[in-house]
C-alpha positions as CSV (number, residue, x, y, z in Angstrom):
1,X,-63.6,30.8,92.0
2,X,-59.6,29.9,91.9
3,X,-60.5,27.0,89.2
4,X,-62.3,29.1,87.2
5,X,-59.2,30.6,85.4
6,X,-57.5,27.3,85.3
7,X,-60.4,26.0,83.6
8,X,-61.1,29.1,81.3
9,X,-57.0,28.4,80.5
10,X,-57.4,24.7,79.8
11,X,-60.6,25.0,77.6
12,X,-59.1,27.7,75.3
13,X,-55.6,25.6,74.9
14,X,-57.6,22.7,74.3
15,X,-59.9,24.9,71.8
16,X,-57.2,25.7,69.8
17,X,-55.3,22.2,69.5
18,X,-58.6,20.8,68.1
19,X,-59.2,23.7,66.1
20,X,-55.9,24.0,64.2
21,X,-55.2,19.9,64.7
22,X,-56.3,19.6,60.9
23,X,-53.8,22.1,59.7
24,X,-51.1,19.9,62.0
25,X,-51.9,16.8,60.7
26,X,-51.9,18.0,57.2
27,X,-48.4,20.0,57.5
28,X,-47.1,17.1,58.7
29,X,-48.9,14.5,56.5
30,X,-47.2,16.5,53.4
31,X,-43.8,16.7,55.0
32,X,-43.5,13.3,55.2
33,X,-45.3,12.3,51.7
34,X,-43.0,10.8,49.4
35,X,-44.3,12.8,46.6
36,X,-44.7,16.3,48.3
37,X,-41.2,15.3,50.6
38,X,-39.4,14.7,47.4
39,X,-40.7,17.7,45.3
40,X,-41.1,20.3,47.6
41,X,-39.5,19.1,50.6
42,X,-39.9,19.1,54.6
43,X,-40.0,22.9,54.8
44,X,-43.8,23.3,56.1
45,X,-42.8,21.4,59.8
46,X,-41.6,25.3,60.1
47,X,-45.6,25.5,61.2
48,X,-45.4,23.6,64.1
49,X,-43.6,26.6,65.8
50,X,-47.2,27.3,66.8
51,X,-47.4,24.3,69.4
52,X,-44.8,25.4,72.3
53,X,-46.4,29.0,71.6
54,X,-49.9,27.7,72.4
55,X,-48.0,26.5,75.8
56,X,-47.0,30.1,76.1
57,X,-50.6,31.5,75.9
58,X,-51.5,29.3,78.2
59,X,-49.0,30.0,81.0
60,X,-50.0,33.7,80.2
61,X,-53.8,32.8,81.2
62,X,-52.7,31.1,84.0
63,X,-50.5,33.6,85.2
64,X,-53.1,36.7,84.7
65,X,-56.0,34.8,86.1
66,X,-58.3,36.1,83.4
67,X,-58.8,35.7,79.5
68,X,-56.4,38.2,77.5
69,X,-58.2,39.5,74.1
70,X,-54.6,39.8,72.5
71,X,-53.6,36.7,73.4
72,X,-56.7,34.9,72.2
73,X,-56.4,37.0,69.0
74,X,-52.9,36.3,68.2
75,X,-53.2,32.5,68.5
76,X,-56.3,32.5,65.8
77,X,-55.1,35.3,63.5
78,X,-51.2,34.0,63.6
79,X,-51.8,30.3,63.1
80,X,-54.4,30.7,60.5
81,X,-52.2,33.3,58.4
82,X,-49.2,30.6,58.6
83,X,-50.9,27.7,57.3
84,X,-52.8,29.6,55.0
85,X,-49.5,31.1,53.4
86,X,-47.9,27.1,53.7
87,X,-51.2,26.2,51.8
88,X,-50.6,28.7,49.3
89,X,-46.6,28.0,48.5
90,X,-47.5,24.3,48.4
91,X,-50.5,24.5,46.0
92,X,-48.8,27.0,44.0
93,X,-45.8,24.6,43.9
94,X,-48.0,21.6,43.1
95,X,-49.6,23.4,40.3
96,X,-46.7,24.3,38.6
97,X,-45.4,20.8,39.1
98,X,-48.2,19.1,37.4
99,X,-48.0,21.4,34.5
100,X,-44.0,20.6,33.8
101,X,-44.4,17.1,34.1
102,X,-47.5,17.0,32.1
103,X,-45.5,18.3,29.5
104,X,-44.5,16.7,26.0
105,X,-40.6,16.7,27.2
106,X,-40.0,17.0,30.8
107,X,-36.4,16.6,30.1
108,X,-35.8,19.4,28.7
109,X,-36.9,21.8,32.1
110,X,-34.5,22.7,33.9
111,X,-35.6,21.9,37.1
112,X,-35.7,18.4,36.3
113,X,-32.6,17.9,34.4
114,X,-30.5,16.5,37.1
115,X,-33.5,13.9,37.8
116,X,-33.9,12.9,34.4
117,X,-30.0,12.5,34.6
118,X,-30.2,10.1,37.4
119,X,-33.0,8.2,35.8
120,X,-31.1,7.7,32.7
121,X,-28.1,6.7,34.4
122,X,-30.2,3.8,35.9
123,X,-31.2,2.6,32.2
124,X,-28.0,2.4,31.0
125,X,-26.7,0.7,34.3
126,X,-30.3,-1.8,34.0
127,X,-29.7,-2.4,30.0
128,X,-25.4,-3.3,30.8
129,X,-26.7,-5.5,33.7
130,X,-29.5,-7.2,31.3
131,X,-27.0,-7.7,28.1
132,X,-24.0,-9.7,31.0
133,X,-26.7,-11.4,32.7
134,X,-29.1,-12.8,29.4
135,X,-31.4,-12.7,32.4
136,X,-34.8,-10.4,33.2
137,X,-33.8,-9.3,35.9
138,X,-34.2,-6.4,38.3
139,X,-32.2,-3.5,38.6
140,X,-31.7,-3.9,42.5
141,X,-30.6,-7.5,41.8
142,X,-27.8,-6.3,39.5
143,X,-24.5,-6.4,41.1
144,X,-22.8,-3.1,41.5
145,X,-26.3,-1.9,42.4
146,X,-25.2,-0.1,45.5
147,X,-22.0,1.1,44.0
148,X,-23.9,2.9,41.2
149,X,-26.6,4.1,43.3
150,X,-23.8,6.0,45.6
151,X,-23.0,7.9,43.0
152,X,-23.8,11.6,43.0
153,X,-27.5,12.2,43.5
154,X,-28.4,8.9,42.4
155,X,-29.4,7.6,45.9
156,X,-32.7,9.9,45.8
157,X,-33.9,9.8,42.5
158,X,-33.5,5.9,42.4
159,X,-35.3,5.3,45.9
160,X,-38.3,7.7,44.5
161,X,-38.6,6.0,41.0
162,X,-38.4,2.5,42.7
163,X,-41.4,3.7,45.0
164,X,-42.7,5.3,41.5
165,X,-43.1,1.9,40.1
166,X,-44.2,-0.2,42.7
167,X,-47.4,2.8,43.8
168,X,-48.0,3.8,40.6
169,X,-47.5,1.3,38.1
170,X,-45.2,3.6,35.9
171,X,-42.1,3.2,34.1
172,X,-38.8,5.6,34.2
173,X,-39.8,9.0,34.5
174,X,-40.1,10.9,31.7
175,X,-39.6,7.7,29.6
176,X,-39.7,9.3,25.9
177,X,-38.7,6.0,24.5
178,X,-41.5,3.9,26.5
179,X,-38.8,1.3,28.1
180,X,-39.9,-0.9,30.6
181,X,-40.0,-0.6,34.3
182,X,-36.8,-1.4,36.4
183,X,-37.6,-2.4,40.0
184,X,-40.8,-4.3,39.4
185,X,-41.8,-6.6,36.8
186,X,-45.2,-5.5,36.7
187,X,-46.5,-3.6,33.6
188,X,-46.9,0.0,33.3
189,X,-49.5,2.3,31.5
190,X,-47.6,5.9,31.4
191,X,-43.7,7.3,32.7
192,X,-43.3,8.1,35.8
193,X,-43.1,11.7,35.3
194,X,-47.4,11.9,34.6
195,X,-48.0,9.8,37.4
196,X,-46.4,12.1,39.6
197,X,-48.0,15.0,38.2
198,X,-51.4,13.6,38.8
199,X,-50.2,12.8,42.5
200,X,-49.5,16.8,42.5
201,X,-52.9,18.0,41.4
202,X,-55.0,15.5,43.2
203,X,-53.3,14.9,46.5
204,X,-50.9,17.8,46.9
205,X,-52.5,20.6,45.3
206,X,-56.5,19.6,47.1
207,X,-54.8,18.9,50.6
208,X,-53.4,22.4,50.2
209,X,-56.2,23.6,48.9
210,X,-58.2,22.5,51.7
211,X,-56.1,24.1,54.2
212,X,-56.3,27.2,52.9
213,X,-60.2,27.2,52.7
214,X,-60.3,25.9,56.5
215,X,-58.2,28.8,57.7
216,X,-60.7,31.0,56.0
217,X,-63.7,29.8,57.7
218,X,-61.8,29.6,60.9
219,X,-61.0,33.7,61.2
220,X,-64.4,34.3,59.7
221,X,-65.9,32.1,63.1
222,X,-63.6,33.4,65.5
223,X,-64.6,37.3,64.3
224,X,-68.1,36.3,64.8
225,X,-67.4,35.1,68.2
226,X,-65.4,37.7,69.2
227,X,-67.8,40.1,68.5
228,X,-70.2,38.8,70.0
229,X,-68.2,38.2,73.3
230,X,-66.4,41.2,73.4
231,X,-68.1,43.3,75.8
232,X,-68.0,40.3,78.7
233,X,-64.2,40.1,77.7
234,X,-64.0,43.5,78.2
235,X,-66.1,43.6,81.3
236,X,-64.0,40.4,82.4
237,X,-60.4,42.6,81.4
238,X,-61.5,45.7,84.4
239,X,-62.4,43.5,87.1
240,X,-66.4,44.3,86.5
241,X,-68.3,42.0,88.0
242,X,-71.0,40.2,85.6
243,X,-74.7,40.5,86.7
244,X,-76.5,37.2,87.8
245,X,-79.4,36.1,87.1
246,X,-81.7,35.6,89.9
247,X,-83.8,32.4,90.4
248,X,-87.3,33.3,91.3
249,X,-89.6,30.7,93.1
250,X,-93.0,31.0,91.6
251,X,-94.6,29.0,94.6
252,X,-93.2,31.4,97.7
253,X,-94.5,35.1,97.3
254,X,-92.5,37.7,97.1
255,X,-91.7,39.1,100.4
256,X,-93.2,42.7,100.9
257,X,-92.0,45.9,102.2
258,X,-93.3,46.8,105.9
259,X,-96.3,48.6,106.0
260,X,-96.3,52.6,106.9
261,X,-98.1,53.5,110.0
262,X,-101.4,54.9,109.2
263,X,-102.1,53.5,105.9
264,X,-103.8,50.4,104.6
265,X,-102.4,47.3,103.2
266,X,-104.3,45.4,100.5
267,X,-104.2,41.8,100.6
268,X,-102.4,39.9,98.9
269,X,-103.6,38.3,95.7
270,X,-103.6,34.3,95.3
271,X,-100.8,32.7,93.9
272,X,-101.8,30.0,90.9
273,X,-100.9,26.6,92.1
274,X,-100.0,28.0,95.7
275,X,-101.7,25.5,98.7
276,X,-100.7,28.2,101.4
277,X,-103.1,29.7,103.1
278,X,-103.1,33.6,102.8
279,X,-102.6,36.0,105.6
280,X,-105.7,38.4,106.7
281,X,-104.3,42.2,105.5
282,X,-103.2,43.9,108.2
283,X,-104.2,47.3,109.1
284,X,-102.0,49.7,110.9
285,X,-104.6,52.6,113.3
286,X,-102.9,54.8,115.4
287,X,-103.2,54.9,119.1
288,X,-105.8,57.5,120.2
289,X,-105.2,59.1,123.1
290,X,-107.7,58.9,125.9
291,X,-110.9,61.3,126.5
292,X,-110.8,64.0,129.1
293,X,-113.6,65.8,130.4
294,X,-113.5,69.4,130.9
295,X,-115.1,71.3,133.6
296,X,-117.4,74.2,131.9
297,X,-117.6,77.0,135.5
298,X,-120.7,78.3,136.1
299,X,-121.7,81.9,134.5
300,X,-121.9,84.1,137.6
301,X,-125.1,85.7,137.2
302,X,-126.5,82.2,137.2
303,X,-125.6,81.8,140.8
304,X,-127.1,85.4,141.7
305,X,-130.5,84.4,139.9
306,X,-133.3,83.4,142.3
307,X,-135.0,79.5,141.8
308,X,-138.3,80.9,141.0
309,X,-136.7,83.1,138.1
310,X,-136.0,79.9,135.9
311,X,-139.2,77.9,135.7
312,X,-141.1,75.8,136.9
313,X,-139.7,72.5,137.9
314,X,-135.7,73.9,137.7
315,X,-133.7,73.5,140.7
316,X,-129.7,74.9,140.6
317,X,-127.4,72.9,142.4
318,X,-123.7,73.7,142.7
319,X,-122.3,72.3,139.7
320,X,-119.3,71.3,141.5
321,X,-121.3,68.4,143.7
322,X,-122.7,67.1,140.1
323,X,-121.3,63.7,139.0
324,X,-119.9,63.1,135.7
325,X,-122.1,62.2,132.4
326,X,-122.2,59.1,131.8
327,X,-121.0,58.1,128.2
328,X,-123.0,56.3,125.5
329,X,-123.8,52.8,126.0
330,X,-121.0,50.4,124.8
331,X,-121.9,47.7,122.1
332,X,-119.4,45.9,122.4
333,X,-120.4,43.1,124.2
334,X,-123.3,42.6,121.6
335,X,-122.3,43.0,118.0
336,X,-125.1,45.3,117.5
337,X,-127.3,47.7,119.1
338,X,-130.5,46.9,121.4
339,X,-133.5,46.9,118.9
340,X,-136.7,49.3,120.6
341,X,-139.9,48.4,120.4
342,X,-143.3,50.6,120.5
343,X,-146.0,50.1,122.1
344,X,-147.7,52.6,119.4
345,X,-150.0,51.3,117.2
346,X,-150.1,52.6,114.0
């Protein structure tokens, strides 16, 4: 019984790892997307708090040597709150993304005015770099590239339009005038700022999405599970002990209670599929105690009465000198009584 808490410990850790390893993966998948790192940033890795508190439950287990309700309770209900509130800030970010940079002029937001700064400033350093070279070339091959991109917040936005382009086949980002692309010479279909905000809606926004709806149907589970475990946690929680279930051998009988002196026992009834022979029913008679013969005296005027006074063929002895009656003939020995015959003729 010592590795039964260890093990009750170990399953539940392990329980919860698998069950909130989607919500990990996807927190962390988003934190380091280019799209949802750049946009919304690196903030949701604030959700793996939950793992070294996971470690915490299960010292607590281990330490109590029995499953704590609270403890299971708070690792369900507190990670599936927190991802479902990371799932909501991210899809409500993502929407509002897509809508701005669906727009007609994305320039003109100001959320994305220092981007679109930083993307024009790489135009105007491409097209000064194309008119001294006479030559089609890149904007990374450019010299001066490195100076210029050190400039201000130009490091960022450069690095995410160059992976713009080469993922998404875009040019520029909100690209009003429809100018070519800068860091790959293949063509392009829209700006940069529309492909992004169908990255949003389909990647960012349904991953979020996702999470949220997964956090639901966890709690709803768990509340099922807890309810219908609750009253062996609570047995389990004041050291009562859980009844067993006992195995019963349908080939050995059931072992009966002694029998009562003086009373019958039936015998016992055949067992289907049993090959044991059954017992004869025992019978229980009490011990009689032995027959004693008592001595009826003589009436006294019986002794004073002459012989002739009592008939014919009477003769009084002392009844003292008598021996004893004889009993019945025993049968014993036979089975049966002796069978008389007549010599009568009917």
């Amino acid at each position: 019984m010592a590795a039964s808490p260890k093990m009750f410990a170990s399953m539940f850790s392990m329980s919860v790892f698998l069950i909130f390893g989607y919500c990990l993966t996807t927190i962390c998948y988003l934190a380091y997307d280019p799209d949802a790192r750049f946009f919304i940033g690196r903030w949701p890795l604030w959700g793996l708090l939950w793992v070294p508190l996971f470690g915490v439950a299960h010292w607590w287990h281990l330490k109590q040597q029995r499953p704590s309700r609270s403890v299971m309770m708070a690792c369900v209900f507190g990670p599936a709150s927190t991802y479902f509130i990371i799932g909501w800030v991210i899809l409500h970010r993502a929407t509002r993304l897509h809508t701005v940079l669906r727009s007609s002029d994305c320039s003109r937001t100001e959320e994305f005015k220092d981007f679109n700064e930083a993307a024009l400033a790489a135009r105007a350093f491409h097209d000064k770099c194309l008119a001294k070279s006479n030559e089609p070339l890149l904007i990374h091959y450019c010299p001066g590239y490195e100076d210029e991109k050190a400039v201000g917040k130009n490091e960022q936005t450069w690095e995410y339009l160059k992976y713009a382009e080469h993922n998404y086949g875009c040019a520029g980002f909100c690209n009003v005038k429809g100018d070519p692309s800068m860091w790959t010479y293949q063509g392009y279909q829209d700006s940069c700022a529309a492909a992004t905000a169908n990255v949003m809606k389909t990647k960012v926004a349904a991953l979020a999405f996702q999470m949220m709806v997964y956090d639901i149907i966890v709690v709803v589970m768990f509340l099922l599970w807890i309810e219908i475990m609750s009253p062996t946690l609570k047995a389990i929680e004041r050291d009562i002990p859980l009844p067993e279930k006992i195995k019963e051998n349908p080939r050995i009988p059931t072992m009966m209670p002694p029998p009562v002196q003086g009373s019958y026992q039936p015998a016992p009834q055949p067992l289907y599929g049993s090959l044991e022979p059954l017992p004869p029913p025992k019978t229980s008679m009490q011990t009689m105690p032995p027959m004693q013969t008592a001595t009826i005296p003589q009436p006294s005027y019986a002794a004073s009465m002459p012989p002739s006074s009592m008939g014919p063929g009477v003769t009084v002895t002392d009844q003292g000198s008598l021996p004893p009656p004889a009993g019945p003939p025993s049968y014993s020995a036979f089975g049966q009584p002796p069978a008389y015959t007549s010599s009568r003729l009917d």
